[in-house]
N, C-alpha and C positions, 0 to 999 in steps of 0.2 A: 860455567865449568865447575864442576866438584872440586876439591880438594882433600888429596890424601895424605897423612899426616903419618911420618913412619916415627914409633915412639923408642928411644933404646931401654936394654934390658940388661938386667946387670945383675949377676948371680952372687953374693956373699958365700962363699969356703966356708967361714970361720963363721957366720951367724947361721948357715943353712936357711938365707931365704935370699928372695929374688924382689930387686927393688927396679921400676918401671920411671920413666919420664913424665912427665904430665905435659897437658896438651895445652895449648896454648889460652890465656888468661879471656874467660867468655865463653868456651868453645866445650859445652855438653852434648854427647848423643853424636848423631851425624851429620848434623848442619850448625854453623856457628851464629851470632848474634843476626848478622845481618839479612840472612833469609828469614831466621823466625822474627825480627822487627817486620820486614815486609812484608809476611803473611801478614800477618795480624795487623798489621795497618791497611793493606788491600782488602780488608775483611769488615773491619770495623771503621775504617777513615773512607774508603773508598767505596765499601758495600757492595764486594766482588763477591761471587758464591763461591762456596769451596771447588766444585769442579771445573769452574772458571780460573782458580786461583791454578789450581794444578795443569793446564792447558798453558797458561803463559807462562809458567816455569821450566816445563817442559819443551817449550817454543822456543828458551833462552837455554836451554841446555840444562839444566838443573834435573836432575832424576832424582826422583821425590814422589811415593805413595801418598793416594786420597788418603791415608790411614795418618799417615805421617802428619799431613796437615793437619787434620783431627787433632792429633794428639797437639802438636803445636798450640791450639786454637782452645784446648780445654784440661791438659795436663799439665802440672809444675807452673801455677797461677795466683798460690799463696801469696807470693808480696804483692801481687796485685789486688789480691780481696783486702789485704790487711791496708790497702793506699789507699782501697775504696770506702773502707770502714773510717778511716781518720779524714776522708773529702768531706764525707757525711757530717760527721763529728765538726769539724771546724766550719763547715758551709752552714749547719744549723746555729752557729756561733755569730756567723758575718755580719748579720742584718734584722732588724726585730721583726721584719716578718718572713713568712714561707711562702712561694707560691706552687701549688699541687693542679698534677690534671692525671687522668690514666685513659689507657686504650687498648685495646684490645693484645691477647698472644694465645699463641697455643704451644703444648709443649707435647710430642708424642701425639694428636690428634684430640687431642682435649682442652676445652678452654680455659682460659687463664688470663689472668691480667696484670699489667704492667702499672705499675704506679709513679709516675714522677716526683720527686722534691726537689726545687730548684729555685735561686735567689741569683742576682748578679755574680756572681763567684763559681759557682757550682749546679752540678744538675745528676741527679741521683738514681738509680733504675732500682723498680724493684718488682722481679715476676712473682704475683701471688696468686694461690685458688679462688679469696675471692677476693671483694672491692667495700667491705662492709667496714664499720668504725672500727672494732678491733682488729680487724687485719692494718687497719693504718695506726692504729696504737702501735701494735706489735714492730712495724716499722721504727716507730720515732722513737723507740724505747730503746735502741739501737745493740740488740740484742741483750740489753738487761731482762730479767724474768717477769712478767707480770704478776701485777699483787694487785688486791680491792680493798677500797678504802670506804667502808660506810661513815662518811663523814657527813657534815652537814651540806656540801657543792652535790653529794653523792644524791639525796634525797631531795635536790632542790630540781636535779638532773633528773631523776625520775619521774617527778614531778611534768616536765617540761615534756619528759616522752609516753605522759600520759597514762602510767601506772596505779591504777586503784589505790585509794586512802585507804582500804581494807587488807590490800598485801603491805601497802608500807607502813601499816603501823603491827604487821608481824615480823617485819624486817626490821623495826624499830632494836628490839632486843639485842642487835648487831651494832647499835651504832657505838664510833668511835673505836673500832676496832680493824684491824688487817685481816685480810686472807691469800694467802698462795692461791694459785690457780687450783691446785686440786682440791684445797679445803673448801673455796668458794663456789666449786658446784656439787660438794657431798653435802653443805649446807643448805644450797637453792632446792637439791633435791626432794631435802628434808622438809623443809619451807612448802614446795611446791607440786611435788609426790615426783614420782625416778621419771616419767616421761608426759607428766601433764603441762599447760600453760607455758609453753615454748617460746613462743613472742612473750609473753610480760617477763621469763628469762634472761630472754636474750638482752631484753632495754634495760635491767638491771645489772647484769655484767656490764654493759656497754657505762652504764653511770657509775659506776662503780671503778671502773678503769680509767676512764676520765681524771676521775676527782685522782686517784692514787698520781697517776700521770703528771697530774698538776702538780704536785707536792714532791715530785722526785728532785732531787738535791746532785748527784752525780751526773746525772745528762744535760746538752742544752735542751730548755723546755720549751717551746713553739707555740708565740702567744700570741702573734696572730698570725692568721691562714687566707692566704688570698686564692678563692678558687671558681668552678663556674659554682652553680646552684644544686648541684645533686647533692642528696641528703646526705651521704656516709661523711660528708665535710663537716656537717654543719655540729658544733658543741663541742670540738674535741680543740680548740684553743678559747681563751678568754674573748678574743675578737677575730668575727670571721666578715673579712671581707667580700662582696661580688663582684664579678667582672661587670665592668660596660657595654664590653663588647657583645658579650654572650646575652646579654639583655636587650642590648639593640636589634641582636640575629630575629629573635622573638618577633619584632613589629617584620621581619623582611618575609617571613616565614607568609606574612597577610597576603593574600592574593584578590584582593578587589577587580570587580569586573565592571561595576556599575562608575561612571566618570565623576561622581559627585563624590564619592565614598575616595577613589582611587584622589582627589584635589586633598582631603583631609587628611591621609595617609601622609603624602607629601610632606604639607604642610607642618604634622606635628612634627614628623622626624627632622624637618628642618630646625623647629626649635628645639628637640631632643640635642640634635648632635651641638648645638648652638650653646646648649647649657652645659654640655660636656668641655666643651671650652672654657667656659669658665672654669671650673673645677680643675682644668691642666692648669691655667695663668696660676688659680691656688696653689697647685702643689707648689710652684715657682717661688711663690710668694706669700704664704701663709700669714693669715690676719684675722682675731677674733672676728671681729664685727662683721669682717666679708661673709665669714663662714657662719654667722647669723642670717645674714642674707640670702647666702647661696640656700640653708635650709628652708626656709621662708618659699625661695621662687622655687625650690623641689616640691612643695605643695601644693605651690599655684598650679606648675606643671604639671603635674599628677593628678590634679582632679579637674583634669578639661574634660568635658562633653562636648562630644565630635556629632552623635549624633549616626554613628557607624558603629553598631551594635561590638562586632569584633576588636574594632579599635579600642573602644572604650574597657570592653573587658581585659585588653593587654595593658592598658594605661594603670588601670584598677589593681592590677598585679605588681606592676613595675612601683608604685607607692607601699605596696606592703614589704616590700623589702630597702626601705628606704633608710634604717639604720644599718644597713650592710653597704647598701653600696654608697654611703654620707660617710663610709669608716674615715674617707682622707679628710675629712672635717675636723678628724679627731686624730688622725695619726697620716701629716702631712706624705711622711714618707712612703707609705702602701705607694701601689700601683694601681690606677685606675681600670688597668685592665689584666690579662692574665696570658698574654702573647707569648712570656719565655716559656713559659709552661707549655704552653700549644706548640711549638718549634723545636721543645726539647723532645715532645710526644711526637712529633711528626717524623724526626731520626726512628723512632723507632718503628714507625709506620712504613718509613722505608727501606728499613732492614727487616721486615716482614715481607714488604712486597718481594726482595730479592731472594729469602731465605726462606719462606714461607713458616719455618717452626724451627724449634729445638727439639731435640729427641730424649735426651738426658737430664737430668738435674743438675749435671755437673757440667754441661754444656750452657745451661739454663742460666747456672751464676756468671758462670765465665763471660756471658754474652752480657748479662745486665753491668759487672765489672768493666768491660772495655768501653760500653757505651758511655760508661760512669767517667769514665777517664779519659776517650774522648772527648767527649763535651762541653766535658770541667777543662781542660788543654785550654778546647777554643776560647773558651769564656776569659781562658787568663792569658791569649794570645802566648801559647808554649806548644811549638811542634810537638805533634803528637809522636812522627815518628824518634823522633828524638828522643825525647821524653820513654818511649817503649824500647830502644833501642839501651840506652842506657840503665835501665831496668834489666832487661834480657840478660845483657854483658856483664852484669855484675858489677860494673863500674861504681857506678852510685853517685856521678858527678854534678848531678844535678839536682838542685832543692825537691824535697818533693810538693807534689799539690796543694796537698794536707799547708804545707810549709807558707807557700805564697801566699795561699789565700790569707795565712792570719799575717803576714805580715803587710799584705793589702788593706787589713782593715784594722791595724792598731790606731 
């Protein structure tokens, strides 16, 4: 049932103006707190569509335009971006390391992608154009402006992505100096002519950002990253961790037909998942000498000959990335694998299967905003409706997120 609310009015003689009632404390536009907490909770907590949303309202009596919901679901959402900026903010704070994964979105019929950042605390949405290192600088940087640092990480980083000794000793001339973003490609241009050498460009920004990143002093800085093995991860914290999991998928991906091949399959994953084990009892219990050892039988492991041409080439792989995924050798607390990551990507997976896209940009934030706030709720076991509800109303009775979390991990 509606509710209509009759305001009195009250004319001043002697001032010549007309002074009005106000409506009751919460109560903007023409539905009050507790309809727009419920949209937005059947929206984002439930992963109802909007034309679903309007059918059951409508069912319970509630007369209420798709438009209306709209606006609900993507107008007047400022304190919410500004809760989701400071989840950000203090989630990068919680824990020394990050765990990232991204998936797919589209916004208006064009692709896009969603990028996660999330630790026990928090879990982060962010729809970008693309998925490449500086679109995730750009991220962590958390809206501060990017700057390039030719420093000496800058050139060590170039180095690493492969950039001729003949362009970087004419980028030499820069070193130990900053650049804003537009100073730093009126110079690359200069360096490199206005549209030549594109890729050795783009890996010098990329290092160049980096190193500046490193050295920023008002953000938290993110210094290790635990994520699967796609490159846009790799260099943009001091240590990057691998998942286990997403390593073991690799050997399941084998499809052996022959019975001698398919006995060694078995076999090795038996001792893969077998070593894995050890490495959990580690985190539990961390101890040099173990972690001597554990590296030790990572070698052993890694250089069996199966004798199964394909096996052996996954083994051969799984070894070269063996200071990545030995990081909890070095920093007990990582995670051996990258699951919150994948679960916090899979909410989003399934508010795509229901909603299939955003249209707007400002539908766009507002979706990565709730999901942001959602998630981050579960994670610190705080009704979401609640929590959105008391937002909405104005109230303000409850800590915010941003709030918990650091008080969670003093």
């Amino acid at each position: 049932m509606n509710t209509k609310y009759r305001i009195e009015i009250f004319y001043s003689p002697s001032e010549h103006k007309t002074y009005s009632g106000k409506l009751p404390h919460g109560i903007k536009g023409e539905f009050g707190p507790g309809i727009k907490s419920l949209i937005i909770t059947l929206n984002h907590v439930a992963n109802v569509s909007e034309p679903k949303i309007h059918e059951l309202l409508e069912n319970v009596g509630v007369h209420i335009s798709r438009a209306t919901i709209s606006r609900i679901l993507t107008k007047d959402t400022e304190i919410f971006h500004q809760e989701k900026a400071e989840i950000f903010h203090e989630g990068l704070k919680a824990t020394p390391y990050q765990q990232i994964d991204d998936t797919g979105a589209r916004i208006n019929g064009v692709n896009h992608y969603t990028q996660i950042l999330c630790n026990p605390y928090y879990a982060a949405y962010f729809t970008v154009p693309n998925k490449n290192r500086e679109t995730i600088l750009d991220i962590l940087l958390c809206g501060k402006e990017k700057v390039y640092c030719f420093n000496d990480e800058a050139f060590d980083l170039m180095e690493t992505f492969n950039v001729s000794q003949i362009w970087m000793e004419k980028l030499s001339s820069f070193k130990n100096k900053i650049f804003s973003d537009e100073e730093m490609r009126r110079k690359l241009d200069c360096v490199f002519s206005l549209k030549g050498h594109k890729t050795t460009k783009k890996k010098v920004l990329e290092a160049c950002a980096i190193a500046a990143y490193h050295q920023s002093t008002d953000i938290p800085v993110v210094t290790t990253l635990l994520s699967d093995d796609a490159p846009q991860f790799k260099q943009i914290a001091h240590h990057h961790a691998l998942c286990w999991i997403h390593d073991g998928r690799n050997y399941k991906k084998l499809r052996p037909i022959v019975p001698y091949h398919k006995e060694k399959l078995e076999a090795f994953l038996d001792r893969y998942w077998d070593y894995y084990g050890k490495l959990c009892e580690f985190k539990i219990k961390p101890d040099a000498e173990v972690a001597e050892q554990l590296s030790a039988e990572f070698d052993q492991l890694f250089t069996t000959i199966t004798g199964y041409e394909q096996l052996d080439e996954r083994i051969s792989k799984t070894k070269e990335k063996k200071e990545h995924l030995l990081k909890v050798l070095l920093l007990p607390e990582v995670p051996l694998h990258n699951n919150a990551a994948e679960l916090a990507a899979r909410a989003k997976v399934r508010k795509r299967d229901v909603s299939l896209q955003t249209i707007t940009e400002e539908g766009t934030k507002a979706n990565d905003t709730f999901m942001t706030i959602v998630q981050t709720a579960k994670k610190l076991s705080i009704s979401a409706y609640q929590y959105i509800w008391d937002r909405v109303s104005n109230k303000f009775e409850m800590p915010s997120l941003a709030q918990i979390i650091r008080e969670k991990t003093r």
